[in-house]
C-alpha positions as CSV (number, residue, x, y, z in Angstrom):
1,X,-31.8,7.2,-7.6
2,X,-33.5,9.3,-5.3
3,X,-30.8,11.7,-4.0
4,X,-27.5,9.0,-4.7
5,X,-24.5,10.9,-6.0
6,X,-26.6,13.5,-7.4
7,X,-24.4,16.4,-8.9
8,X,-20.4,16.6,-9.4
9,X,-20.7,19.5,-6.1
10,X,-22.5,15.9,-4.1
11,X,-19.7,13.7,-5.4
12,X,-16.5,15.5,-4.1
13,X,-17.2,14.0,-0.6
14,X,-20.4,11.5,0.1
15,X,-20.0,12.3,3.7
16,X,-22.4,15.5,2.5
17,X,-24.0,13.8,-0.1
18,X,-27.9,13.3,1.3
19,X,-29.2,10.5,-0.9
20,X,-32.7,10.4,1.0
21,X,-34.9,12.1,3.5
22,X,-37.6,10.5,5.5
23,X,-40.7,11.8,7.9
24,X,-43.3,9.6,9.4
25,X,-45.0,8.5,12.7
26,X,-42.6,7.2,15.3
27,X,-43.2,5.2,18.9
28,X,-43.0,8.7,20.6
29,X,-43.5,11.7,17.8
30,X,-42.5,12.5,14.4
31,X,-39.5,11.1,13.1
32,X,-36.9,12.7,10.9
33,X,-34.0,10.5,8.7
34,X,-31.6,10.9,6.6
35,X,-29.6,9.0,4.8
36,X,-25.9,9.9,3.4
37,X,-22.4,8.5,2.2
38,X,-23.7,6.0,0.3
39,X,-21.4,2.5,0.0
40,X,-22.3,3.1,-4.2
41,X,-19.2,5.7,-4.1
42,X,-16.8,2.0,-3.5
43,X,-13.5,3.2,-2.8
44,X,-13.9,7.2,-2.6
45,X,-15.7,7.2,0.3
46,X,-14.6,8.5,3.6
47,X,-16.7,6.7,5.8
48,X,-18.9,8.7,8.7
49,X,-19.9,12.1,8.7
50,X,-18.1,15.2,8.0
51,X,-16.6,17.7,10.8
52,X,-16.4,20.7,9.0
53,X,-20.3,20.6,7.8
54,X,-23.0,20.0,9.7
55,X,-26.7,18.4,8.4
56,X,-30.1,20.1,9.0
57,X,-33.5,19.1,9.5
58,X,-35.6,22.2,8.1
59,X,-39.3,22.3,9.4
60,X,-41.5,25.2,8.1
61,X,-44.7,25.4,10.6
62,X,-47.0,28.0,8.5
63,X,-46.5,27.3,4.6
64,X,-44.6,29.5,3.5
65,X,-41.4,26.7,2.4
66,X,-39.2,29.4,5.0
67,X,-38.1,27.2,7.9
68,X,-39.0,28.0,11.1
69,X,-37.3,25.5,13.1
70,X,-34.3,23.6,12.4
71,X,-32.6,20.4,14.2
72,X,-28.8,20.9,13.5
73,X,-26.1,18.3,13.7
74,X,-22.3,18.6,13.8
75,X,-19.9,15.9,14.5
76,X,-16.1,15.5,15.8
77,X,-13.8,13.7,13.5
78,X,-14.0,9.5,13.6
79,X,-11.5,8.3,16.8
80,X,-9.4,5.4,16.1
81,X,-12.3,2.8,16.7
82,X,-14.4,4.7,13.9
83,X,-16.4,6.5,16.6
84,X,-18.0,10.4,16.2
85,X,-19.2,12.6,18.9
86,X,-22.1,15.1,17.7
87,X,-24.0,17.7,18.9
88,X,-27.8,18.3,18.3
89,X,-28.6,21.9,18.2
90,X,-32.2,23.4,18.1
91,X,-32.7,26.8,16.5
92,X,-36.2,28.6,16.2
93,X,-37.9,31.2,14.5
94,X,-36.1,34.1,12.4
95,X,-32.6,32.3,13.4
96,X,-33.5,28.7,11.7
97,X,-32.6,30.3,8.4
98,X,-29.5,31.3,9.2
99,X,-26.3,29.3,9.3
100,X,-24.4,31.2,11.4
101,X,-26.8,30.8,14.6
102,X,-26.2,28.8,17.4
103,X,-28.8,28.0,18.6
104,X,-29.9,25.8,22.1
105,X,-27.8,22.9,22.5
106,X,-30.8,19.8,23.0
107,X,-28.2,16.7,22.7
108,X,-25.0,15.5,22.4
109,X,-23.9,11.6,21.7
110,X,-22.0,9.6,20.0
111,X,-22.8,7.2,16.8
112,X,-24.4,3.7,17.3
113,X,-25.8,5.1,20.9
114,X,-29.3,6.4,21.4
115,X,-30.0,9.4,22.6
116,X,-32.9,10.7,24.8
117,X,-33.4,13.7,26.4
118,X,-36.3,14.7,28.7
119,X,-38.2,16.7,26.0
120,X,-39.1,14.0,24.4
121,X,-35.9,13.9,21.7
122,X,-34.2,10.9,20.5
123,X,-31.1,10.5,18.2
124,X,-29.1,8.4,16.7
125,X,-26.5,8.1,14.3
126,X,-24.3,5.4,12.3
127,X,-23.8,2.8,9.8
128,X,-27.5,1.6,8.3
129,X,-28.6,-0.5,5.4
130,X,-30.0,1.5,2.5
131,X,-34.1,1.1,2.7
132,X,-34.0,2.7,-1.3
133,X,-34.5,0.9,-4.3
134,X,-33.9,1.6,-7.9
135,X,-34.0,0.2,-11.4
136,X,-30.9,1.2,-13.4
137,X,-32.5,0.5,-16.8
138,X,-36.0,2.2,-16.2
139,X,-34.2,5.2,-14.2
140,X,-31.7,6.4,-17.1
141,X,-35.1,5.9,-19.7
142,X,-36.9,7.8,-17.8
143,X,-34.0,10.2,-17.1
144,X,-33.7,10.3,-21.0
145,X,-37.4,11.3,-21.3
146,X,-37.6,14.1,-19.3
147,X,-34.3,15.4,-21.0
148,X,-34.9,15.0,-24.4
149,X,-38.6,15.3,-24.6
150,X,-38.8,11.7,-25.7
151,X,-41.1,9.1,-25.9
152,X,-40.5,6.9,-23.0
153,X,-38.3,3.9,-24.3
154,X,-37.3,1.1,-22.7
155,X,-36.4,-1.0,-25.5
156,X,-36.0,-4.8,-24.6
157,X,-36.2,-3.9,-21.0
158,X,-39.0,-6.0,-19.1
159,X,-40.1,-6.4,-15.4
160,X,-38.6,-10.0,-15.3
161,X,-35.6,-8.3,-15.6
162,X,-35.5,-5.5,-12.9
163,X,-32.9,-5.3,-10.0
164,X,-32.1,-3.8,-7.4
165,X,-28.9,-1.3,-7.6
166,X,-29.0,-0.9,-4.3
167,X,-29.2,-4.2,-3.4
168,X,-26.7,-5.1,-0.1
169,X,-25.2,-1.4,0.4
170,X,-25.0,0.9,3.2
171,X,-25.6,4.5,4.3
172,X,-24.6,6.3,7.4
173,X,-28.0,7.5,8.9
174,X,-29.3,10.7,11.1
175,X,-32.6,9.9,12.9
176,X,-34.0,12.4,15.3
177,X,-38.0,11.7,16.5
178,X,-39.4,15.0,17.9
179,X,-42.2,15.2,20.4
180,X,-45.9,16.1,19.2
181,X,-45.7,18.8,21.7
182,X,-42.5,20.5,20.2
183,X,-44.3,20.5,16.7
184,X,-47.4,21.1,17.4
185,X,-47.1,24.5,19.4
186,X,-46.4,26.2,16.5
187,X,-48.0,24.7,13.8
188,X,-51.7,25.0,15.1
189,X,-54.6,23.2,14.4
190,X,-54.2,21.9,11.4
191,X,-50.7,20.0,12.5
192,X,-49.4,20.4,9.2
193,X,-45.4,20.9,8.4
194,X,-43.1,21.1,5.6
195,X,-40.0,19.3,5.6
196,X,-36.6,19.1,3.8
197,X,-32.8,18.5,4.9
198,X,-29.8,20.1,3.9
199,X,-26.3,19.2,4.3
200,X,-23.5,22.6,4.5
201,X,-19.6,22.4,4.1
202,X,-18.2,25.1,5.8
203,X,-15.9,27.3,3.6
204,X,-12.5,29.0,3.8
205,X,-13.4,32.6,3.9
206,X,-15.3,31.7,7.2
207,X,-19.2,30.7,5.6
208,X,-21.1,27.8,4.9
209,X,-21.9,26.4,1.4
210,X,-25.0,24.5,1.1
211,X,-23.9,20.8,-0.7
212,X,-27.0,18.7,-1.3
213,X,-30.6,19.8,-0.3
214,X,-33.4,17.4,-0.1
215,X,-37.6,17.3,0.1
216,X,-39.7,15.5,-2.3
217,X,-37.6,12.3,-3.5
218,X,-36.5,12.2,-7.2
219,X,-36.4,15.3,-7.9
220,X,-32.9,15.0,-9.3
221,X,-33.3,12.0,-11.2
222,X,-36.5,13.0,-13.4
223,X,-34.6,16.5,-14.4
224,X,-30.7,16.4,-13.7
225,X,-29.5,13.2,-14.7
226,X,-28.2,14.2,-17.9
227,X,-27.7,18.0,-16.8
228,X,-25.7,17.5,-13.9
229,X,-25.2,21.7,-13.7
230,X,-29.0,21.9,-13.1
231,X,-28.0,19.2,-10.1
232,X,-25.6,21.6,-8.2
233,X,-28.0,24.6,-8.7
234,X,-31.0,22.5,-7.4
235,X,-29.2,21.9,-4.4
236,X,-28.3,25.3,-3.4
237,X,-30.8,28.0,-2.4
238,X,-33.9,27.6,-0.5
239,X,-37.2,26.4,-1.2
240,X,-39.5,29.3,-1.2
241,X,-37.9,30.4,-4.0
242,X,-37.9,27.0,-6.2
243,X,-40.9,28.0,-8.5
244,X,-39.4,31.3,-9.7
245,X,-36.4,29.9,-10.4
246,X,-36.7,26.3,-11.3
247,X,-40.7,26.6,-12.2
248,X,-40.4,27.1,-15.8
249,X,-37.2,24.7,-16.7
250,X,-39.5,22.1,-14.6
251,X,-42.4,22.7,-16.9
252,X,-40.8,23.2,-20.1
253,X,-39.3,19.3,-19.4
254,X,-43.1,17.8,-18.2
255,X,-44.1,19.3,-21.1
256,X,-41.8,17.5,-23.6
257,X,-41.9,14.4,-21.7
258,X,-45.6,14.2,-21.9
259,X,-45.9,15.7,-25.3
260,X,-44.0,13.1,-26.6
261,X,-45.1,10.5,-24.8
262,X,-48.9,11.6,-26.1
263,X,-50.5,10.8,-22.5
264,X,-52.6,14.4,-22.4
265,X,-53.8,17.0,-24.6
266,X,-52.8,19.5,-23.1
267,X,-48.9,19.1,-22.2
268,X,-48.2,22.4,-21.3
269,X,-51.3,22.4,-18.5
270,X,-50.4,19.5,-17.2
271,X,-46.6,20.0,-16.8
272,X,-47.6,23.6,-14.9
273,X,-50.2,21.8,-13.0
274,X,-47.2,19.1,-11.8
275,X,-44.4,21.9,-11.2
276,X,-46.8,23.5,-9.0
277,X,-47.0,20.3,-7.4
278,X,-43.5,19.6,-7.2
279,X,-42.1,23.3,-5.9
280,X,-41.3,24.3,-3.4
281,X,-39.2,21.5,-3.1
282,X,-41.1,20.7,0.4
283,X,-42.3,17.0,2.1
284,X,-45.4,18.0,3.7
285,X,-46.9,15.9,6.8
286,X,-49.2,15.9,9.1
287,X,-47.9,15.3,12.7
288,X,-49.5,12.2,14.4
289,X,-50.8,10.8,11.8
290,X,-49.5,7.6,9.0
291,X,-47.0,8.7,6.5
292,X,-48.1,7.5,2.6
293,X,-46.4,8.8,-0.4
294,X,-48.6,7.8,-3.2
295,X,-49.9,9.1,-6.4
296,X,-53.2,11.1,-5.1
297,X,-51.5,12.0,-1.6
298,X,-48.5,13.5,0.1
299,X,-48.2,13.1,3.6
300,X,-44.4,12.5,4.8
301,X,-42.8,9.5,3.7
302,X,-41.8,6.3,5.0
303,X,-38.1,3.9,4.4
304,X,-41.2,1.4,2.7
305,X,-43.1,4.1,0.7
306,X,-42.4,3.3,-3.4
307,X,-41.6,6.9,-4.5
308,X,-39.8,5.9,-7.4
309,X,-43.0,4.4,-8.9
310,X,-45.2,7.6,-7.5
311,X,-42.9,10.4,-8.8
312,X,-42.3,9.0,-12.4
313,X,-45.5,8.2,-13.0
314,X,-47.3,11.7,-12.0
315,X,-44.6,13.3,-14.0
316,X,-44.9,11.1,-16.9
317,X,-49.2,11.5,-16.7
318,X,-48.9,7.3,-17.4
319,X,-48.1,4.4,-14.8
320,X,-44.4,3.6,-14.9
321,X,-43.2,1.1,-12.9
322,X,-40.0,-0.7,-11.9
323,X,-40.7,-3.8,-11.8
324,X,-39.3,-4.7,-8.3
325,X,-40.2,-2.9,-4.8
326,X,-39.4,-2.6,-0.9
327,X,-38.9,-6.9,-1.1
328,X,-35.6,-6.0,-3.1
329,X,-34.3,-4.6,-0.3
330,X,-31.4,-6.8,1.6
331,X,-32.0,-5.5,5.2
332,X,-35.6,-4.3,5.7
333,X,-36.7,-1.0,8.0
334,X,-37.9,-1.9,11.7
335,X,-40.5,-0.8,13.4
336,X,-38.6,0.2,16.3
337,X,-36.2,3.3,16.9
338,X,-34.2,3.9,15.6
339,X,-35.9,2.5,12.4
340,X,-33.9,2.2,9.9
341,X,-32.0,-1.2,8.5
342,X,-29.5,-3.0,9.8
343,X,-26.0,-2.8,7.9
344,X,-25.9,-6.3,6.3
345,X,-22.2,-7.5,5.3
């Protein structure tokens, strides 16, 4: 799983649980999605989004994983059709850390509509086929590696047997696309951004708690499957501080996994060479040009990219594959906004 029901804090209401974040070239700009309340959760699910949270889009324009510009959403409870108002807020420099800030109001809607405003802003909400794929058998292997500082087994397990566990369900979506423009006039030349996504339940003392934080896809499942306390802490704080605090757990697991596994001679290089990699806990992209997320290069990510494949394979310094890719999917991406797949019944 990439982000799917990814610590016991994620599980008490899917509505906030963020099971993948997206960023690549749109018709008209850069375009942001995420993905929550996965269909996988069966009969504990509350369908739609939650009204007393609110889901971020965090951009960081000069590289230091602080965000200086965030896209906030916050929706009304469902009506008696299933319908949710929302509100898009933008909030920019030294206020788009803080949850408390109000920001500019940009948009308001309501889900299965699409939203444009005159700066160049589109939105749109609701029900969506999951574009995420998984191997059950290979995930909890690999999930088993990393934990134990095993060798890598899979025992019987072979590619003519892979499936999709994802096959036929649904997410609710957010997809905002953001004009070049808007990005680029504080990025500078070099148009590069960091993004991640974070989804915040508002508390009873009167603050916000943050539920299930998102960059860099499978994250969770290489180091918290089988440490599901490590999954709730991983989702709190922010990412300029991942390294000093998750840094050396994140290398002391490489490091066992490879070790194990025999794939370097120097495990303890390589695993600080791949933390370094991995935190901050940031998607980085260059605005305007094609997403890829592959082994040699990070550059956003599109619904089509195989990160499962990419991220268990750097981690594991050998080629690990799951034997089934984006044709497993029931209801494929479009190329069109609002991009993602159709829910398929």
């Amino acid at each position: 799983m990439s982000h799917h029901l990814d610590s016991p804090l994620a599980r008490q209401d899917v509505r906030l649980d963020i099971t993948d974040l997206y960023c690549f070239r749109g018709e008209t700009g850069t375009a942001f999605v995420i993905n929550v309340c996965h269909s996988i959760a069966g009969d504990a699910r509350t369908p739609g989004y939650h009204p007393e949270g609110f889901y971020e889009f965090k951009i960081d324009l000069d590289n230091d994983a602080i965000e200086d510009l965030t896209y906030r959403i916050t929706f009304d409870e469902r009506d008696a059709k299933g319908t949710q108002r929302y509100v898009l807020r933008r909030i920019a420099g030294a206020e788009a850390v803080d949850p408390h800030a109000q920001g500019e109001v940009v948009a308001r809607g309501s889900t299965d509509e699409i939203v444009a405003t005159s700066s160049g802003i589109r939105v749109w909400a609701g029900l969506a086929g999951d574009p995420f794929w998984i191997e059950p058998d290979v995930l909890h292997a690999v999930g088993h590696a990393f934990q134990d500082g095993a060798p890598l087994d899979l025992g019987g397990w072979q590619p003519a047997h892979a499936r999709n566990l994802f096959a036929g369900h649904t997410v609710y979506s957010i997809v905002l696309e953001v004009s070049d423009a808007e990005l680029l006039a504080a990025a500078g030349a070099n148009r590069k951004i960091g993004v991640w996504a974070v989804a915040t339940l508002a508390t009873d003392a009167g603050g916000w708690r943050s539920i299930n934080r998102v960059g860099l896809p499978m994250i969770h499942p290489l180091f918290t499957q089988y440490n599901e306390t490590l999954g709730d802490r991983l989702n709190a704080g922010r990412p300029a501080d991942d390294l000093q605090t998750y840094g050396a757990l994140l290398i002391e697991s490489i490091a066992g996994a490879v070790r194990a596994n025999g794939t370097t001679e120097d495990p303890l290089g390589y695993a600080t060479a791949v933390a370094h990699r991995f935190l901050p806990n940031v998607l980085p992209y260059t605005v305007g040009t094609p997403a890829v997320f592959g082994v040699a290069l990070w550059n956003g990510r599109n619904m089509t990219d195989n990160a499962p494949d990419v991220m268990f394979t750097i981690a594991a310094n050998t080629p690990i594959s799951l034997g089934i890719g984006k044709e497993s999917v029931t209801s494929k991406p479009s190329a069109t906004f609002p991009y993602v797949p159709k829910a398929v019944a």
